[in-house]
N, C-alpha and C positions, 0 to 999 in steps of 0.2 A: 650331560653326565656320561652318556656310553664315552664319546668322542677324550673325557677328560681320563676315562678307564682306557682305551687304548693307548694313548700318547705315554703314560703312564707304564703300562706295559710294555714297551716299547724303550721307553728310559731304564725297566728296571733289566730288562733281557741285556741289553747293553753297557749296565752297573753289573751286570753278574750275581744280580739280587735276585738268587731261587726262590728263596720264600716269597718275595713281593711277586714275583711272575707267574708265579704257580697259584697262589689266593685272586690276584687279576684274573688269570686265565680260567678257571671256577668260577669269578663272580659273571666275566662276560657268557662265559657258557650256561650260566643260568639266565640271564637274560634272553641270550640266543633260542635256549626252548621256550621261555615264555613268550617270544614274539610269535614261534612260529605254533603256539598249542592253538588249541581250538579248528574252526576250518578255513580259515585264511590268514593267512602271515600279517603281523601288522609292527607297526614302529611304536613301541612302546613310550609313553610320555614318564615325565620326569619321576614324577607320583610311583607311576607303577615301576619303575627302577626302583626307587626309593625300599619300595614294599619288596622287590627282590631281594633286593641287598638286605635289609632287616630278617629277612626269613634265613638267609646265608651264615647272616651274623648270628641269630637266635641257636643254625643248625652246632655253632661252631662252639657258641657257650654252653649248650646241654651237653654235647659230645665232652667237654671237657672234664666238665662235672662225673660226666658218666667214667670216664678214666681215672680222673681221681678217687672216685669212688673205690674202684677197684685194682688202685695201688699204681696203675701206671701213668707214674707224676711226668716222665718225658714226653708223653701223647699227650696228656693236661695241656704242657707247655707250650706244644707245636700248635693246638686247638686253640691257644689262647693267643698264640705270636698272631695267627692267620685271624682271629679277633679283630686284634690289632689293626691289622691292614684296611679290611672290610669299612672299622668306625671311624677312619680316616674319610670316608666317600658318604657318609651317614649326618645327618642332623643333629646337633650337639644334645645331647639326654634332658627330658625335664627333669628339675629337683622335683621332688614328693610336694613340695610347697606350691608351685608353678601347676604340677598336677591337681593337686587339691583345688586350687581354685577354677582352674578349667571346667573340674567336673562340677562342682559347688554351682557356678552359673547356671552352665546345661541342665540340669538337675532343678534350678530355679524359674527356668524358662519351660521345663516340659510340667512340671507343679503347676503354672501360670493357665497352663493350657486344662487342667483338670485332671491330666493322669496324676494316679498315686501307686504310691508301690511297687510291683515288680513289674507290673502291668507297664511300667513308664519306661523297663530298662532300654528296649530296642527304639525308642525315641531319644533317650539319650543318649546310648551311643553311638546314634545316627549325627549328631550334631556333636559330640568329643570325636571320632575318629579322625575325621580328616585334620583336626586341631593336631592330635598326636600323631600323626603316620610316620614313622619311622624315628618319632622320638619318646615312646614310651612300649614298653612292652603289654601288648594284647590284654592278658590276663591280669596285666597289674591295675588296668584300666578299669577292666570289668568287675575286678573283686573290690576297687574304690566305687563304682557304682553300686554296688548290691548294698554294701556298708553301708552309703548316704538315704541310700530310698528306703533302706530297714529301719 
Protein backbone atom coordinates (compact mmCIF):
# COMPACT_ATOMS: atom_id res chain seq x y z
CA UNK A 1 0.00 0.00 0.00
CA UNK A 2 2.82 2.67 1.05
CA UNK A 3 4.90 1.50 -2.21
CA UNK A 4 1.40 1.90 -4.33
CA UNK A 5 1.11 5.60 -2.48
CA UNK A 6 4.39 6.59 -3.75
CA UNK A 7 4.48 5.37 -7.35
CA UNK A 8 1.29 7.26 -7.36
CA UNK A 9 2.87 10.33 -6.18
CA UNK A 10 5.22 10.18 -8.35
CA UNK A 11 2.72 9.94 -11.48
CA UNK A 12 0.68 12.66 -10.18
CA UNK A 13 3.95 15.22 -9.53
CA UNK A 14 4.69 14.45 -13.07
CA UNK A 15 0.81 14.93 -14.40
CA UNK A 16 1.10 18.36 -12.79
CA UNK A 17 -1.87 17.04 -10.55
CA UNK A 18 -1.47 19.41 -7.29
CA UNK A 19 -4.32 18.21 -5.63
CA UNK A 20 -3.53 14.50 -6.12
CA UNK A 21 0.27 15.34 -4.82
CA UNK A 22 -0.46 17.35 -2.06
CA UNK A 23 -3.38 14.76 -0.46
CA UNK A 24 -0.56 11.75 -1.37
CA UNK A 25 2.06 13.83 0.25
CA UNK A 26 -0.39 14.27 3.69
CA UNK A 27 -1.39 10.76 3.53
CA UNK A 28 2.45 9.39 3.25
CA UNK A 29 3.31 12.00 5.95
CA UNK A 30 0.83 10.60 8.29
CA UNK A 31 1.92 7.29 7.91
CA UNK A 32 5.51 8.40 8.19
CA UNK A 33 4.68 9.77 11.93
CA UNK A 34 2.82 6.77 12.69
CA UNK A 35 5.83 4.51 11.91
CA UNK A 36 8.10 6.41 13.75
CA UNK A 37 5.63 7.38 17.20
CA UNK A 38 6.15 5.41 20.16
CA UNK A 39 9.93 4.28 20.97
CA UNK A 40 11.05 2.57 18.03
CA UNK A 41 10.37 3.20 14.37
CA UNK A 42 8.60 0.37 12.89
CA UNK A 43 7.13 -0.60 9.31
CA UNK A 44 3.60 -0.33 9.47
CA UNK A 45 1.34 -3.33 8.21
CA UNK A 46 -1.37 -3.01 5.81
CA UNK A 47 -4.12 -2.87 8.54
CA UNK A 48 -2.49 -0.03 10.39
CA UNK A 49 -2.32 1.97 6.84
CA UNK A 50 -5.51 1.30 6.37
CA UNK A 51 -6.50 2.81 9.85
CA UNK A 52 -4.22 5.89 8.84
CA UNK A 53 -5.71 6.54 5.86
CA UNK A 54 -9.41 6.23 7.42
CA UNK A 55 -8.53 8.68 10.11
CA UNK A 56 -7.18 11.19 7.15
CA UNK A 57 -10.18 10.55 5.41
CA UNK A 58 -12.69 11.02 8.47
CA UNK A 59 -10.09 14.37 9.39
CA UNK A 60 -11.16 15.61 5.64
CA UNK A 61 -15.11 14.86 5.99
CA UNK A 62 -15.52 16.66 9.34
CA UNK A 63 -13.37 19.56 8.19
CA UNK A 64 -15.69 19.83 5.37
CA UNK A 65 -18.67 19.88 7.25
CA UNK A 66 -17.26 22.24 9.47
CA UNK A 67 -16.76 24.76 6.48
CA UNK A 68 -19.82 24.37 5.23
CA UNK A 69 -21.17 25.01 8.18
CA UNK A 70 -19.89 28.18 8.27
CA UNK A 71 -20.51 29.32 4.69
CA UNK A 72 -17.11 28.61 3.27
CA UNK A 73 -18.44 26.31 0.34
CA UNK A 74 -14.75 26.54 -1.52
CA UNK A 75 -12.83 24.89 1.67
CA UNK A 76 -16.02 22.37 1.70
CA UNK A 77 -15.00 21.56 -1.79
CA UNK A 78 -11.23 21.43 -1.56
CA UNK A 79 -11.91 19.14 1.82
CA UNK A 80 -14.09 16.92 -0.14
CA UNK A 81 -11.84 16.77 -3.68
CA UNK A 82 -8.78 15.63 -1.08
CA UNK A 83 -11.83 13.09 0.27
CA UNK A 84 -11.69 11.93 -2.89
CA UNK A 85 -8.26 11.11 -3.27
CA UNK A 86 -7.79 9.39 0.14
CA UNK A 87 -11.07 6.80 -0.78
CA UNK A 88 -9.43 5.80 -3.78
CA UNK A 89 -6.57 4.02 -1.44
CA UNK A 90 -9.58 2.88 1.19
CA UNK A 91 -11.76 -0.32 1.17
CA UNK A 92 -14.93 0.15 -0.63
CA UNK A 93 -17.85 1.39 2.35
CA UNK A 94 -20.20 -1.28 3.80
CA UNK A 95 -24.10 -0.59 2.99
CA UNK A 96 -26.01 -0.19 6.29
CA UNK A 97 -27.43 -3.71 5.14
CA UNK A 98 -23.79 -5.57 5.11
CA UNK A 99 -23.26 -3.64 8.32
CA UNK A 100 -26.29 -4.70 10.00
CA UNK A 101 -25.64 -8.11 9.59
CA UNK A 102 -22.03 -8.18 10.71
CA UNK A 103 -23.06 -6.68 13.93
CA UNK A 104 -26.36 -8.96 14.12
CA UNK A 105 -23.81 -12.26 14.20
CA UNK A 106 -21.29 -10.74 16.68
CA UNK A 107 -24.03 -9.71 18.74
CA UNK A 108 -25.27 -13.51 18.43
CA UNK A 109 -22.07 -14.92 19.14
CA UNK A 110 -21.23 -12.74 22.46
CA UNK A 111 -25.31 -13.63 23.62
CA UNK A 112 -24.05 -17.34 23.10
CA UNK A 113 -21.37 -16.81 25.45
CA UNK A 114 -23.82 -15.41 28.32
CA UNK A 115 -23.02 -11.62 28.04
CA UNK A 116 -26.21 -9.32 27.89
CA UNK A 117 -26.57 -5.84 27.54
CA UNK A 118 -24.18 -3.33 27.61
CA UNK A 119 -21.93 -5.42 29.61
CA UNK A 120 -21.50 -7.30 25.96
CA UNK A 121 -20.58 -4.08 24.13
CA UNK A 122 -16.51 -4.44 24.27
CA UNK A 123 -16.86 -8.07 23.32
CA UNK A 124 -18.58 -7.29 20.44
CA UNK A 125 -16.66 -4.81 19.16
CA UNK A 126 -13.83 -6.72 19.71
CA UNK A 127 -14.98 -9.26 17.07
CA UNK A 128 -16.91 -6.25 14.37
CA UNK A 129 -13.79 -4.24 14.34
CA UNK A 130 -11.32 -5.83 12.49
CA UNK A 131 -14.47 -6.96 10.14
CA UNK A 132 -15.02 -3.07 9.58
CA UNK A 133 -11.57 -1.48 9.63
CA UNK A 134 -11.50 1.12 7.31
CA UNK A 135 -14.83 0.36 5.84
CA UNK A 136 -17.37 1.59 8.16
CA UNK A 137 -17.02 4.56 10.38
CA UNK A 138 -16.16 4.11 14.18
CA UNK A 139 -19.25 5.58 15.82
CA UNK A 140 -21.63 4.40 13.19
CA UNK A 141 -20.58 0.88 14.49
CA UNK A 142 -20.76 1.51 17.96
CA UNK A 143 -24.18 3.31 17.91
CA UNK A 144 -25.41 -0.10 15.66
CA UNK A 145 -24.19 -1.92 18.69
CA UNK A 146 -25.73 -0.10 21.63
CA UNK A 147 -29.11 -0.19 19.43
CA UNK A 148 -28.99 -4.18 19.05
CA UNK A 149 -27.94 -4.95 22.74
CA UNK A 150 -30.73 -2.32 24.13
Amino acid sequence: MKQRLQNDLTTAIKARDELRSATIRLALAAIKTEEVAGKEARELSEAEIIQVLSREAKKRKEAAEVYRGAGAEDRAKAEEAELAVLSEYLPQALSAAELEQIVKSAVAEVVATGLVGMKAMGAVMKIVQPQTLGRADGAEVASLVKKLLS
